[in-house]
C-alpha positions, 0 to 999 in steps of 0.5 A, spaced: 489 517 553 493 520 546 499 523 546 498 530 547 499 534 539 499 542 536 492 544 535 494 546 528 498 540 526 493 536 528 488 540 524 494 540 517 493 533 518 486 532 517 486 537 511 485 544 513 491 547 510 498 549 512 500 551 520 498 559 517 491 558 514 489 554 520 491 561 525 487 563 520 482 560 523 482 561 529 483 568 529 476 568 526 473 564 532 472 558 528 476 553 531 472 549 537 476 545 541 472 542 547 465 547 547 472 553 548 474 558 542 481 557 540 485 562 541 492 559 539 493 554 533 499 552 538 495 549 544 496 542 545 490 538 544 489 530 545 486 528 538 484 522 540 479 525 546 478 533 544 471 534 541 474 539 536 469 543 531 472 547 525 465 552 524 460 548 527 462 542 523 465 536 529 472 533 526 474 525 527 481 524 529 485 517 525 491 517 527 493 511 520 490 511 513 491 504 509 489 505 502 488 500 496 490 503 489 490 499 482 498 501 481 499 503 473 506 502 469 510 507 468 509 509 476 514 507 482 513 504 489 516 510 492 515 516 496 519 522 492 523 521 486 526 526 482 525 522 474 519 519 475 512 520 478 510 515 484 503 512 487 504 517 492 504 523 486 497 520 485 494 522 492 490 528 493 493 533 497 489 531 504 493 524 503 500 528 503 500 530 510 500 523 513 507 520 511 504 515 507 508 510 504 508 504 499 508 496 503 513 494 498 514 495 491 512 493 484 516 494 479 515 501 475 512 497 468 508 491 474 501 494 476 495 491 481 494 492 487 498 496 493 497 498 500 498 504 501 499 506 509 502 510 515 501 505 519 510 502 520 507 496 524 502 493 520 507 494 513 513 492 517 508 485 519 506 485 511 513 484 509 517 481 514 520 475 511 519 470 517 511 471 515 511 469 509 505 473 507 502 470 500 502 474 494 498 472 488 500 475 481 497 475 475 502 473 469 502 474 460 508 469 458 512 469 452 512 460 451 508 455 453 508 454 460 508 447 462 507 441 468 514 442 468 515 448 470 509 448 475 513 442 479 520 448 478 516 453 481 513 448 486 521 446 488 523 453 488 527 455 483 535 457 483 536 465 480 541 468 476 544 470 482 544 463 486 539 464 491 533 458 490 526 461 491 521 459 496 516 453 494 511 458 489 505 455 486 504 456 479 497 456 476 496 455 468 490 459 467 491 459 458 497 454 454 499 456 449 505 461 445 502 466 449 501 463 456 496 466 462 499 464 469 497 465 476 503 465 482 504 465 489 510 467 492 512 468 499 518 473 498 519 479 495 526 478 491 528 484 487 524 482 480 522 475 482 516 473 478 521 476 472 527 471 475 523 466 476 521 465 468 526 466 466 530 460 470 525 457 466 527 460 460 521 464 459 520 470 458 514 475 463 510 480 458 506 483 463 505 483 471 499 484 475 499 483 482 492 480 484 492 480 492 496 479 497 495 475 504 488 474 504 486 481 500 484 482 493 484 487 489 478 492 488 476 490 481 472 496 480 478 500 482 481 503 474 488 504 473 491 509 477 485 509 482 485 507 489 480 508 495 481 507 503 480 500 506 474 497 508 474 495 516 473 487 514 479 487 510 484 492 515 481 486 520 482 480 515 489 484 514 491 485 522 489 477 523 493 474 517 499 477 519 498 476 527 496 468 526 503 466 524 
């Protein structure tokens, strides 16, 4: 059994409108809740076992949402900002009753992939440090990187700040005086990649974060859109972070 909920905070959370239009509702007789006519928006109901119909049609309670959005630059990983818009100012508005926040952060001008949930358990899971979740990032750099660099990033590599990185596997997918790389890293220090480059006296132009565990990124997903995720990838999720 669920925990029992108000009526009308259920139905505003499955986006039916505020607390007000939903006594609307129910004064015009077209809440249903178990074959009986609602009479208070008030009443306790427990989502997960009431049959509840809105004009005939039946609704089906989700407790958590786990959204997959392509992050564009010049938006942050946050929930509510006063100078900048944030990824959840991108969500339609029958997101917005579900608390939804970003796992982790991309900085402003880094884009890819971001999970997006209501779910504190699997988020806390994703970006505890003890397990190491990998997370693959697709990088322009200014320099040649080289063999050298692979075996910096394959040691870890000390930042400005004195902290040596975790092992992180670097790919070289193009060389020259603009170098296309990919990277693994196992944390998610403050600009890391960025830091990274730059202990190796190279410089980060452009950042997209490709995957993270054993999930990619849609490729079909645009800049700046998203869609839910897939039952396979919530498993292949929830069996990443339980393994370890």
């Amino acid at each position: 059994m669920g925990k029992k909920q108000r009526l009308d905070k259920v139905l505003a959370n499955l986006g039916y409108g505020t607390r007000k239009e939903v006594k609307k509702l129910v004064k015009q007789g077209k809440i249903v809740v178990d074959g009986i006519k609602a009479v208070d928006s008030g009443m306790h109901i427990d989502p997960e076992t009431s049959v509840i119909e809105v004009d005939g049609e039946r609704l089906y309670y989700r407790e958590f949402i786990y959204i997959m959005m392509n992050k564009p630059a010049g938006v942050i990983s946050a929930t509510l900002d006063n100078r900048y818009e944030t990824v959840i100012d991108l969500l339609p508005d029958e997101y917005k009753t579900f608390n939804l926040f970003p796992v982790g952060r991309l900085d402003i001008d880094t884009e890819g992939l971001l999970i997006i949930t209501n779910d504190g358990e699997l988020a806390h899971m994703l970006l505890s440090p003890k397990n190491q979740v990998p997370k693959i990032y697709y990088a322009i750099v200014d320099g040649v990187v080289t063999e050298k660099d692979v075996m910096a990033f394959n040691e870890g590599v000390i930042l400005d700040d004195g902290y040596k990185t975790l092992p992180a596997k670097l790919k070289i997918l193009k060389q020259g005086n603009r170098s296309e790389v990919e990277i693994e890293i196992y944390e998610g220090k403050f600009h890391q990649i960025k830091r990274m480059f730059d202990a190796v006296g190279k410089k980060v132009k452009y950042l997209r974060r490709i995957s993270i565990a054993n999930v990619k990124l849609d490729e079909n997903l645009k800049s700046g859109e998203f869609r839910e995720l897939n039952q396979e990838e919530l498993d292949m999720l929830y069996e990443y972070v339980k393994r370890q």
